[in-house]
C-alpha positions in Angstrom: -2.3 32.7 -2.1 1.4 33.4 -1.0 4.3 30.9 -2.7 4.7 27.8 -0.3 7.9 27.2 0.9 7.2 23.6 -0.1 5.1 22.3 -2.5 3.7 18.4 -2.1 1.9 16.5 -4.9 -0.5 13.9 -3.3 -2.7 14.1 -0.5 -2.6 10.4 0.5 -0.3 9.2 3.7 2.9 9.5 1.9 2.0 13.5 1.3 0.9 14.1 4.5 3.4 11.8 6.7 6.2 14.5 4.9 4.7 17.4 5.5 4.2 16.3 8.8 7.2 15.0 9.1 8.8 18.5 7.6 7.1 20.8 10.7 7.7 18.3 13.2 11.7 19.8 12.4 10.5 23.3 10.8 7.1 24.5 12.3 7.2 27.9 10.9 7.5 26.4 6.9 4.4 26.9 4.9 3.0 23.5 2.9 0.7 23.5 0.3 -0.4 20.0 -0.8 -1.4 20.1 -4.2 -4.8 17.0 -5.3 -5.3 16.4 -8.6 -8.9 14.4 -7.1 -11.7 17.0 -5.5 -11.6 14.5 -2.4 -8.5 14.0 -0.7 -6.6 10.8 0.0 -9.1 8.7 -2.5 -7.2 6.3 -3.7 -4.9 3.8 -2.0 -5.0 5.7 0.9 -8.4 5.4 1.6 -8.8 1.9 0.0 -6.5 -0.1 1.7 -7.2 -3.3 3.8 -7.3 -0.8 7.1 -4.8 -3.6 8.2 -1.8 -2.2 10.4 0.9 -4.6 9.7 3.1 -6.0 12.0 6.3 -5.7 10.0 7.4 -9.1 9.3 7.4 -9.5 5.5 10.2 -7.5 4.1 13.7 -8.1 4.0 15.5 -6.4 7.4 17.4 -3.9 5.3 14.3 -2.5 3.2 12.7 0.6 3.8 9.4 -1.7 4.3 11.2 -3.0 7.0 12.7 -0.2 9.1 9.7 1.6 9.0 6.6 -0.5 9.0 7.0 -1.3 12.8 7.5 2.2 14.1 4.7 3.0 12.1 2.4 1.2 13.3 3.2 2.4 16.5 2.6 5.8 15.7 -0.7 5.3 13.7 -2.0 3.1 17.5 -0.6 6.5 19.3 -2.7 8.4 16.8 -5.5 6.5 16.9 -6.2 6.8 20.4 -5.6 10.1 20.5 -8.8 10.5 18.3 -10.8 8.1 19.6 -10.5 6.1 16.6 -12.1 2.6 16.5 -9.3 0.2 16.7 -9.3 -3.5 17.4 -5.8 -5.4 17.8 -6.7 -8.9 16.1 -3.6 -10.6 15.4 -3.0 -12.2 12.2 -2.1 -16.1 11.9 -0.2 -17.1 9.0 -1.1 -20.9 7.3 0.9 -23.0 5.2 -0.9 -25.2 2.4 2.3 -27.9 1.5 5.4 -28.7 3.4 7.1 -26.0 0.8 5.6 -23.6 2.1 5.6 -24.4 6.0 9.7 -24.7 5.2 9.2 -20.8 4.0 7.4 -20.2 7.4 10.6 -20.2 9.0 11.9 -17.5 6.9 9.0 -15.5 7.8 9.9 -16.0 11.3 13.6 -15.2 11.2 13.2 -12.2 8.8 10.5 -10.9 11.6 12.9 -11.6 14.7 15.4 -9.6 12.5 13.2 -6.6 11.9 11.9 -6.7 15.9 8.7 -7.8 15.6 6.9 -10.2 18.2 5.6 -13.4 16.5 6.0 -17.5 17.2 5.9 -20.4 14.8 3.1 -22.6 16.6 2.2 -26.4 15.6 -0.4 -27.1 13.6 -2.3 -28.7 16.7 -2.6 -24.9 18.1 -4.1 -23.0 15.3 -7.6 -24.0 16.9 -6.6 -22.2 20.0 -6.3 -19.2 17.3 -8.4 -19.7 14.9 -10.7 -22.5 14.9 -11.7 -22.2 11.2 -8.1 -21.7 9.8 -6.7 -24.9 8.8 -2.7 -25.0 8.3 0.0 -27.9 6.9 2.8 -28.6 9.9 2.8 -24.9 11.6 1.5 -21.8 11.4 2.9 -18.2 12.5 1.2 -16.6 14.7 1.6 -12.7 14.9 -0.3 -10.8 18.2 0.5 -7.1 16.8 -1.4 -7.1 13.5 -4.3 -4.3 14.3 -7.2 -3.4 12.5 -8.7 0.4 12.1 -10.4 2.7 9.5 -8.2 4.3 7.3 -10.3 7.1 6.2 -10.7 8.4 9.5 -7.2 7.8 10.1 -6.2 9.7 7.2 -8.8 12.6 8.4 -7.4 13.2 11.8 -3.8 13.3 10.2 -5.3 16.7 7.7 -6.9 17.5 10.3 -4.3 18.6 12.9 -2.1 19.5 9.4 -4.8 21.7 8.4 -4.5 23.0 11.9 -1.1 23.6 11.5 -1.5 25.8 8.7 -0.6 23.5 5.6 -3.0 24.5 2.8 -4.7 21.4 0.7 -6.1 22.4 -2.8 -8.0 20.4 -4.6 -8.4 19.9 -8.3 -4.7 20.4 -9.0 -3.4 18.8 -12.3 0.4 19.7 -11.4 3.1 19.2 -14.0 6.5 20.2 -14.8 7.4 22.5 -18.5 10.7 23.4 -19.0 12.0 22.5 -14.7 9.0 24.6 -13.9 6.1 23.5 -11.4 2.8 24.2 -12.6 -0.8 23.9 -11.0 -3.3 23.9 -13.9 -0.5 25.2 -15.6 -0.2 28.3 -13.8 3.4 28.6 -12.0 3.9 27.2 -8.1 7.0 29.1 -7.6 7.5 26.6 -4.5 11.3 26.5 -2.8 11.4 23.0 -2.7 8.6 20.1 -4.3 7.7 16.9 -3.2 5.9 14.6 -5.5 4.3 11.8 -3.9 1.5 11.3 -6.4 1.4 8.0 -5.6 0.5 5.9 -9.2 1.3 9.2 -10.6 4.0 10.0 -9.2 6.4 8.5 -11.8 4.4 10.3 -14.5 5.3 13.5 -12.9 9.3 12.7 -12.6 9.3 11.4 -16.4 8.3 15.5 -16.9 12.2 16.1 -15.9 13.7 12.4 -16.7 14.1 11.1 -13.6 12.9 7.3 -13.3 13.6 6.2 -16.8 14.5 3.0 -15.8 10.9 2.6 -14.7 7.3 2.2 -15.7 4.0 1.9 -13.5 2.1 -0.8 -13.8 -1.5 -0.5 -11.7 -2.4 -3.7 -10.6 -6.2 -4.3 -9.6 -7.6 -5.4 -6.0 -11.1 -6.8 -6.0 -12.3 -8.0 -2.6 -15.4 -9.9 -1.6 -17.2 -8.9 2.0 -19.9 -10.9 4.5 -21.0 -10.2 7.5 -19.0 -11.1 10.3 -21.6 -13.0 12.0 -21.3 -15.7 8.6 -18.2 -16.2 9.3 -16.9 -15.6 12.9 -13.1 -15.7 12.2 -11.5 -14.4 15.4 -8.7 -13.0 13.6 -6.9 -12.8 10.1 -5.7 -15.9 8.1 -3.1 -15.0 5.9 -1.5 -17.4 3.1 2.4 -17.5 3.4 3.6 -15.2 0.7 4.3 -15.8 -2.7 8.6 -15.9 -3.0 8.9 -13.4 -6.0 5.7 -11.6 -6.8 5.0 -8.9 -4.4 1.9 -9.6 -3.1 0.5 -11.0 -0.1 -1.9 -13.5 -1.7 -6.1 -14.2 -1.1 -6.4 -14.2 2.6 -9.2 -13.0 5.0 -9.3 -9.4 7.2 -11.7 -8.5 9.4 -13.3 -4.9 8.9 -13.6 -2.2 12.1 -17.5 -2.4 11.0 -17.9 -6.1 11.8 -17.4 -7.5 8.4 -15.1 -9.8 6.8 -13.5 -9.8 3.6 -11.9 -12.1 1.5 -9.0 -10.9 -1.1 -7.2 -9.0 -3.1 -7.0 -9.9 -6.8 -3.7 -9.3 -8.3 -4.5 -8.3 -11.6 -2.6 -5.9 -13.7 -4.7 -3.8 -15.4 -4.7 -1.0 -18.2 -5.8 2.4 -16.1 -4.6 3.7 -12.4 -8.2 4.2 -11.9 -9.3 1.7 -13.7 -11.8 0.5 -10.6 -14.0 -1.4 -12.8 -12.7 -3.9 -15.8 -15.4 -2.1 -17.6 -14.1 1.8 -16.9 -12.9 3.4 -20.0 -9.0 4.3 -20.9 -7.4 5.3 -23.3 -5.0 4.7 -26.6 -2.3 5.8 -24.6 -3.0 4.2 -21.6 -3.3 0.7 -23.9 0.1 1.4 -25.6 1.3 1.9 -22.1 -0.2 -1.3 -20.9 1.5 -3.0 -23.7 4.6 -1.5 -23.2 4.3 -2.5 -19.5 3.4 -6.1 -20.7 6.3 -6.2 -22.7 9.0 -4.8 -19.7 7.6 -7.7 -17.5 8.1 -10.5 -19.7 11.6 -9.4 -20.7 12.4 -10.5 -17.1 13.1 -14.3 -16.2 11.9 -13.7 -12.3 8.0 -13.2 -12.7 6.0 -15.9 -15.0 3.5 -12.9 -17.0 1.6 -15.5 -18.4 1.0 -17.7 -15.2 0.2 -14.1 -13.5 -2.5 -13.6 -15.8 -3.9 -17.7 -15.2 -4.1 -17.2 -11.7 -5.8 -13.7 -11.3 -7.9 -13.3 -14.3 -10.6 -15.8 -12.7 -10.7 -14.3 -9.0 -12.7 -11.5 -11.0 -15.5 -13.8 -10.3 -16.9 -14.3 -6.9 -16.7 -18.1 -7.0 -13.1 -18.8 -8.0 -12.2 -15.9 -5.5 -13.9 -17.9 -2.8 -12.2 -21.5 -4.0 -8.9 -19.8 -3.4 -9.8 -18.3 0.4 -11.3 -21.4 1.1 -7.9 -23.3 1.0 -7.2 -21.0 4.3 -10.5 -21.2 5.8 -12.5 -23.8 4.6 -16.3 -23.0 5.8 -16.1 -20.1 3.4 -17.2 -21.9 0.8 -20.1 -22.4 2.4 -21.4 -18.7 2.8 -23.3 -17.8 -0.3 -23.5 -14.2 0.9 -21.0 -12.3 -0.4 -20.9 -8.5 -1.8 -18.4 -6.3 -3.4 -16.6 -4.6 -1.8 -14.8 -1.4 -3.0 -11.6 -2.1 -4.9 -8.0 -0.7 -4.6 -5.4 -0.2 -6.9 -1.6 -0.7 -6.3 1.0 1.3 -8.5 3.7 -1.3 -8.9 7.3 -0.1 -10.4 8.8 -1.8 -13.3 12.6 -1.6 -13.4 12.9 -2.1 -17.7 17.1 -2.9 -17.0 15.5 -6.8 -15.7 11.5 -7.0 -15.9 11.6 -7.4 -12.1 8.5 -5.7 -10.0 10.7 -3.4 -7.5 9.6 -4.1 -4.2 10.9 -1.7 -2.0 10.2 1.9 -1.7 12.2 3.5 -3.8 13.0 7.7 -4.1 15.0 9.7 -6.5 16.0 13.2 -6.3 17.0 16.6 -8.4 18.2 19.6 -6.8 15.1 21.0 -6.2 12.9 18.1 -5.7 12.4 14.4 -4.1 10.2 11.7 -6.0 8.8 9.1 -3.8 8.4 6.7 -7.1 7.6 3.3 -5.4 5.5 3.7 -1.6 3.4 0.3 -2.1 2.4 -1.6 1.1 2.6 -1.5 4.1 2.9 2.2 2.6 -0.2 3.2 5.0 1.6 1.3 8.0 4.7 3.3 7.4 3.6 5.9 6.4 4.5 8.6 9.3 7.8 7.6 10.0 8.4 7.2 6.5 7.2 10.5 5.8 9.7 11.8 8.4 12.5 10.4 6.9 11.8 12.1 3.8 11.3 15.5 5.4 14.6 14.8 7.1 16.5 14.3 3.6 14.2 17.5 2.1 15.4 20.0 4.9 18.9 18.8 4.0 18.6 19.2 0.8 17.0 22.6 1.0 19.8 23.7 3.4 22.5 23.3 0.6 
């Protein structure tokens, strides 16, 4: 195989939103993704909620922000340009206390800021909504929250990359010896590297010492699914968001396959592939869990040990449902529920505070750009994202 111009590590939307955001300015450059999986886009990618997110969240001057509505924009263009099952939902978000009906309104003006349609109702309303939500004082109420299949999504995207002439291998352990790029340790010999290895990726850039400020900690996201007909929700029920910890709480999504699920568990856990609390790891990845253990509590913004009290018992199906059920009461009635397969999130530590970075977050060498931090709505944003980073590559390159 010829030397790439550019090499990417990562086959998941991050990868391919840059390379196809580097021959949308430069058609003639050759791309070869490098996948340390034999299936591409297997983790996060592919395991995500298959929610595209309005946009309303994150703060206006994040990355999350600028990107996560244009994004979702593009991924509806792209969807119906493949015939992609799609199914615009809307999302409603409840309130449990009168705390957290007060942070509704930030949730509103933080959306208004970022451009994104969405009305603080009464309580009265929801039923007009969602008749089996139940809310304290108000309720948000967002009509652009969409629903798809992220697999297929992420197919089509290879698919006209593929056609495009961007090579994706497979089996690729890439790592860095002495600043030099290797593929099962042979050399890439690339012009330029990309490494968005996703809960790898900061492995990779601690090969050249870029991000030692940081560590990865995987955080574990177990969901529980029914059959739609159980449990007729017309659209998602979201809880509002915890203040600090970057999450987005238990809540319920509908799937494009007429099921609904209840979830994620937030639980950090030893292995980025750790999938089941039973998989194997290793010594080093337990000292690393330690030492991740350790940067968290050094922090004074995110309780470690109250964490741990309130994920370690939505492992189990019951406690999982008690904590949906505050959103959508007649949950607790379905006995019916199945696993459903789990995700894992790659969450930056910043070691300087113990703080959970919550942004994306990219650092650079001369000749290569480390997407270290692409959590959600990573999916949602991942095109125009993607672009951005091609945009900041071709200038780099052109140096």
């Amino acid at each position: 195989m010829s030397k790439p111009d550019i090499a990417i590590v990562g086959s998941g939307s991050i990868g391919m939103g840059i390379a196809r955001g580097l021959l949308e300015k430069e058609p003639g450059l050759s791309i070869t993704v490098y996948e340390k999986e034999q299936s591409f886009g297997s983790h996060a990618s592919a395991r995500n909620s298959g929610v595209l997110h309005a946009g309303f969240y994150y703060s206006p001057e994040s990355l999350k922000a600028r990107f996560c509505r244009e994004g979702r924009d593009e991924l509806e263009s792209l969807i119906s340009k493949h015939s992609i099952p799609f199914k615009k939902v809307g999302k409603v978000v409840v309130a449990q206390n009168e705390d957290e009906d007060i942070r509704i309104e930030t949730l509103l003006r933080r959306g208004v800021a970022n451009g994104v349609q969405l009305e603080r109702l009464p309580s009265s309303d929801l039923s007009n909504f969602e008749p089996l939500a139940k809310t304290f004082g108000s309720f948000l109420w967002s009509p652009n929250t969409s629903i798809s299949n992220p697999s297929l999504i992420n197919s089509a995207i290879r698919e006209e990359l593929e056609n495009k002439g961007v090579s994706f291998l497979s089996n690729s352990k890439v790592s860095i010896n002495n600043e030099i790029w290797l593929n099962n340790n042979q050399p890439i010999n690339a012009k330029y590297y990309v490494n968005a290895g996703g809960a790898w990726a900061l492995d990779i850039a601690h090969q050249i010492s870029l991000g030692k400020n940081f560590r990865t900690m995987p955080f574990l996201g177990l969901y529980k699914q029914t059959a739609l007909v159980n449990l007729p929700i017309r659209t998602l029920v979201y809880p509002v968001p915890h203040p600090i910890n970057p999450f987005l709480g238990v809540h319920f999504t509908m799937t494009i396959d007429g099921k609904v699920k209840i979830g994620p568990s937030a639980l950090p856990i030893i292995g980025k592939d750790q999938y089941s609390i039973k998989s194997s790891v290793s010594p080093l990845e337990i000292l690393n869990y330690a030492k991740n253990l350790y940067s968290l509590s050094k922090g004074n913004k995110h309780d470690l040990l109250a964490m741990m009290k309130y994920e370690v018992p939505k492992l189990f199906t019951a406690n999982l449902v008690d904590s949906a059920a505050y959103l959508v009461p007649k949950a607790k009635q379905i006995k019916d529920w199945h696993q459903k397969s789990p995700g894992i999130r790659g969450q930056l530590i910043d070691i300087r505070n113990g703080e959970l970075v919550q942004d994306f977050l990219v650092e650079n060498t001369d000749k290569s750009t480390h997407v270290l931090n692409a959590v959600s709505p990573g999916w949602t944003a991942a095109i125009p994202f993607g672009r951005h980073i091609a945009l900041s590559v071709l200038e780099r390159m052109s140096v």
